[in-house]
C-alpha positions as a printed Julia matrix, in Angstrom:
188×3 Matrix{Float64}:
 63.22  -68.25   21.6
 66.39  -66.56   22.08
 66.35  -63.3    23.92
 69.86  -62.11   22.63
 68.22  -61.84   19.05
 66.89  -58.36   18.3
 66.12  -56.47   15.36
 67.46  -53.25   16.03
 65.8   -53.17   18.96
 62.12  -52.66   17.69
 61.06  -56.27   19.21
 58.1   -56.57   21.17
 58.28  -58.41   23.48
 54.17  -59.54   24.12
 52.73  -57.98   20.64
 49.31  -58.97   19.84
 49.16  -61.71   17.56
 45.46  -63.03   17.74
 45.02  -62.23   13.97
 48.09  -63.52   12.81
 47.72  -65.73   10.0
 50.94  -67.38    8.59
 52.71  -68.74   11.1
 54.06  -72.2    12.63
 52.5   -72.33   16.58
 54.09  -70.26   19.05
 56.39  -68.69   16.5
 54.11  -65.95   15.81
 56.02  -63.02   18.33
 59.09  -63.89   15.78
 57.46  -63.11   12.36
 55.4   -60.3    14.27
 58.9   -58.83   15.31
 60.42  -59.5    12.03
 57.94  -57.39   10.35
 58.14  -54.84   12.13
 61.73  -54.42   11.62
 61.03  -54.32    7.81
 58.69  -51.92    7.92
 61.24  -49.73   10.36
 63.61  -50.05    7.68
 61.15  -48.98    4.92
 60.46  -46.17    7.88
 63.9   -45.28    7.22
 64.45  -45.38    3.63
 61.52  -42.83    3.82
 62.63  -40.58    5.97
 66.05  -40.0     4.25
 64.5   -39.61    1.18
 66.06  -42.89   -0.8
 64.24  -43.65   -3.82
 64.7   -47.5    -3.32
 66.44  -49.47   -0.27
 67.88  -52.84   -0.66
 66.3   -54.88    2.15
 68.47  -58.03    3.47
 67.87  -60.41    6.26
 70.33  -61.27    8.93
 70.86  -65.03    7.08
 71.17  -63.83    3.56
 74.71  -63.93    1.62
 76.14  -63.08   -1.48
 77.0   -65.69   -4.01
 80.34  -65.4    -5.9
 78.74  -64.96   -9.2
 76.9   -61.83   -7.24
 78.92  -58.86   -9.31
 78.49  -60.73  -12.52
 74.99  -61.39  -12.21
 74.89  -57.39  -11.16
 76.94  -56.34  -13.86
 74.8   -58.22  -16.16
 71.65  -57.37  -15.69
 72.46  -53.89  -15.43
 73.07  -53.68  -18.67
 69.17  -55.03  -19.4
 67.43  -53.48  -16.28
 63.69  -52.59  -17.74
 62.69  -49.3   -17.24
 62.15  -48.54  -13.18
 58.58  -47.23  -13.57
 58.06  -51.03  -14.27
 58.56  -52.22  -11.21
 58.31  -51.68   -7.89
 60.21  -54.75   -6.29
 63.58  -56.6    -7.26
 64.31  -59.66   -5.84
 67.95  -60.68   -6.24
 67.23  -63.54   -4.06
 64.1   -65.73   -3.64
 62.47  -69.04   -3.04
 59.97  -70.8    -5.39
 58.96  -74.34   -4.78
 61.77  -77.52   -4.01
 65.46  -75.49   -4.58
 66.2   -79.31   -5.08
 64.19  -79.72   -7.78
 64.6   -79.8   -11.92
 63.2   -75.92  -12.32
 65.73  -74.52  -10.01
 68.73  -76.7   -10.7
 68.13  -76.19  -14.12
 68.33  -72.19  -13.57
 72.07  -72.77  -11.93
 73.14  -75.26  -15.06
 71.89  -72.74  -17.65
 73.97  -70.01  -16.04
 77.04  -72.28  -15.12
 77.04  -73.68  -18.64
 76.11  -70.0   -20.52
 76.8   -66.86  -18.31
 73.32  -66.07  -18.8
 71.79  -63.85  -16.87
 67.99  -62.19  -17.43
 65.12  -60.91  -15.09
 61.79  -61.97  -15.95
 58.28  -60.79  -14.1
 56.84  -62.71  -10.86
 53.34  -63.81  -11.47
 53.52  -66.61   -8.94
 54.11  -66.8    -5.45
 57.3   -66.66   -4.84
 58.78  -66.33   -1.25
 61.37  -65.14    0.58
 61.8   -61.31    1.31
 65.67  -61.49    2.15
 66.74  -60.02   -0.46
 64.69  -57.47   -2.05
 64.99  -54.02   -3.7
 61.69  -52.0    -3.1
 61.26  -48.65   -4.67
 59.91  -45.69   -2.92
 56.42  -45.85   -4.52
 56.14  -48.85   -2.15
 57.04  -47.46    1.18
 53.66  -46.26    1.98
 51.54  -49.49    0.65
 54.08  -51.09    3.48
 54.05  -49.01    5.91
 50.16  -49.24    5.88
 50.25  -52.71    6.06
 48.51  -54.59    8.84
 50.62  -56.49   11.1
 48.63  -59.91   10.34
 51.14  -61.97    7.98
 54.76  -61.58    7.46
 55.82  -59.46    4.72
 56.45  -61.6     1.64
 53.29  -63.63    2.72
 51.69  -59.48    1.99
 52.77  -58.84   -1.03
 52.07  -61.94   -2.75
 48.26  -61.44   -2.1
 49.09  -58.55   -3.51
 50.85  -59.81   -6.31
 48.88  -58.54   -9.13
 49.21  -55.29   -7.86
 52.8   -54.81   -7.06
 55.0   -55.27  -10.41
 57.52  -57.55   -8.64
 60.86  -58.76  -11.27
 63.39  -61.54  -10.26
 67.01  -62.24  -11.22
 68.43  -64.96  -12.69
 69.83  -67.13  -11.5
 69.85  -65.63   -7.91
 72.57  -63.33   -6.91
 72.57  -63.95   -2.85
 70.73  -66.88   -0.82
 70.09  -67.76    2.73
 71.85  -70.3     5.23
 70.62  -73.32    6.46
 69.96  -72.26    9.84
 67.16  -72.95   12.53
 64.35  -70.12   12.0
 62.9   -68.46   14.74
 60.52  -67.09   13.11
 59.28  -71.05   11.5
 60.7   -73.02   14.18
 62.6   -75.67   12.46
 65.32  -75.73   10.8
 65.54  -74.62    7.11
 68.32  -77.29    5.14
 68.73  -74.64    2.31
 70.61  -75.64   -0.58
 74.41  -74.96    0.13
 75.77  -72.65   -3.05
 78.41  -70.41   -2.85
């Protein structure tokens, strides 16, 4: 692991992980530690009061099409007492495959842009917008599974809405907290 990388300082350094559950071997101190920063951001958004926060990870970027896709859906954003999470970015089975690809020709072809409700279990919490009504249900959260792993148990229970097609992504990069390296799909 490398010791320069911190999240804000909240990183323990010997945390106890026995009932950690998701998790490649050995890696577990990283998604421990990366939780924990999440939740001391949700700590924060609390604190001052924010009635949403926009979480990003460290490896997440903006895609040129980001302001249209914003600008877009603004104009069609369902009523916020709908949802409680908004995932401008996200992962959902092979990015290679025909279901996403298609996504990025529909858009690239149209301009369309539309949100739809999650009801499977999509990954990836780089790029989320939770709403205050939220903070607590996180902040309560056990310290057993990283976050996205959380809420998608807790799927039905958490009205969860995606963009498309996604406004930011992540780099391919080697992931401490997986250990291996993640060939993402290069999109700018």
């Amino acid at each position: 692991s490398d010791s320069t990388l911190c999240y804000d300082y909240v990183d323990d350094p010997n945390p106890d992980t026995r009932g950690w559950g998701y998790s490649a071997a050995g890696h577990q101190k990283n998604h421990y530690n990366a939780f924990r920063c999440q939740q001391k951001m949700i700590e924060r958004a609390k604190a001052n009061g924010w009635k949403s926060v926009l979480l990003l990870e460290d490896d997440t970027y903006l895609l040129q099409r980001f302001t249209d896709v914003l600008n877009k859906i603004e104009d069609n954003m369902p009523d916020p007492n709908s949802w409680l999470l908004f995932y401008l970015g996200w992962c959902e089975k092979d990015e290679f495959d025909e279901y996403n690809c298609n996504i990025d020709k529909v858009y690239e072809n149209t301009g369309k842009v539309y949100y739809d409700y999650i009801t499977t279990n999509v990954g990836g919490f780089h790029s989320v917008v939770v709403r205050e009504e939220l903070y607590d249900i996180i902040l309560d959260m056990q310290n057993n599974n990283p976050l996205d792993t959380q809420v998608c148990y807790m799927r039905q229970w958490i009205p969860s809405l995606r963009v498309f097609p996604k406004a930011t992504h992540i780099k391919s990069l080697y992931s401490y907290t997986e250990g291996t390296v993640f060939n993402r799909k290069k999109m700018v």
